[in-house]
N, C-alpha and C positions, 0 to 999 in steps of 0.2 A: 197152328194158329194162322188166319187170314186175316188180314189187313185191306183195308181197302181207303180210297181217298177223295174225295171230291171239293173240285173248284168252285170257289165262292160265285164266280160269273155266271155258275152255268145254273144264277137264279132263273125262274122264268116267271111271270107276270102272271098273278091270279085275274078271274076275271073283275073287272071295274065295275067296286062297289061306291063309286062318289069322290070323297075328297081324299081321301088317303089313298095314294097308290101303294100296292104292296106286291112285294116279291118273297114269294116260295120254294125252296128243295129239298126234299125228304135226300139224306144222306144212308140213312139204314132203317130197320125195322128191328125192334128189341125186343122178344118176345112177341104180342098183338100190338104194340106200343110204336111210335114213329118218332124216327129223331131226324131235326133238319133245323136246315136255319130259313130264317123269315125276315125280311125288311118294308120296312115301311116309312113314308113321309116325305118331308112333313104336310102335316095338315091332322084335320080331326076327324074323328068316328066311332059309332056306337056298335057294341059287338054280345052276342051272347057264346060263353067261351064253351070250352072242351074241357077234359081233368087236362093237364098242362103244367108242368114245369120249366122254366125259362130260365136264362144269363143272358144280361144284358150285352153284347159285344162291342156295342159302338152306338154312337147320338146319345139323344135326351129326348125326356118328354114326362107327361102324367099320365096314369091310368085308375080311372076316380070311380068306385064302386055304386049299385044303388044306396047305400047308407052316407054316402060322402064322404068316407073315409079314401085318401088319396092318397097313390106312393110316386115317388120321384123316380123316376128312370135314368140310370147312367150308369158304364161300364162297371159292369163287377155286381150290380146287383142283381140277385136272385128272386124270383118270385113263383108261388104256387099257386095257379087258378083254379076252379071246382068247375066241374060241370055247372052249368045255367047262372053261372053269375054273370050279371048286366055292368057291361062297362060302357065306360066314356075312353075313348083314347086321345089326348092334344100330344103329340110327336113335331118337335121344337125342331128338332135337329134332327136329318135323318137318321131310322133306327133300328140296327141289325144283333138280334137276336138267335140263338142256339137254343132248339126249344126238345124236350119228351112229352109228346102228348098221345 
């Protein structure tokens, strides 16, 4: 069995879409699948996502669907995105995520 490990610092900066800075690291590849952590904030942005599962690791914020239905962001919460679903993101606090997409 291998093990491998990577440092939270060695985010690097996607490129600058507006008001949300955000940072990305793919940690490994699971099968076709990517896992990595992502940080963003604060500030606001509109996104059309990927399939995607996430934990929250750190900050707050919302992420508010086209139907208006909104979920709260902060440590410990889970969430499942679909492909082409249109978000809103407000990130209050900066906010660092573990994601499989």
């Amino acid at each position: 069995m291998r093990l491998t490990a990577q440092k939270a610092h060695l985010l690097a900066p996607e490129a600058d879409s507006g008001a949300l800075r955000t940072m990305s690291g793919s940690l490994t590849t699971f099968s076709a699948d990517e896992v990595g952590l992502w940080e963003a904030g604060p500030g606001k942005d509109t996104d059309t996502e990927v399939d995607e599962v996430f934990v929250v690791l750190a900050g707050a914020g919302t992420v508010t669907f086209v139907d208006e239905s909104t979920l709260r962001l902060c440590p410990g919460v889970a969430v499942r995105l679909y492909a082409g679903d249109r978000t809103r993101w407000n990130v209050t606090h900066r906010l660092r995520k573990l994601y499989l997409a």
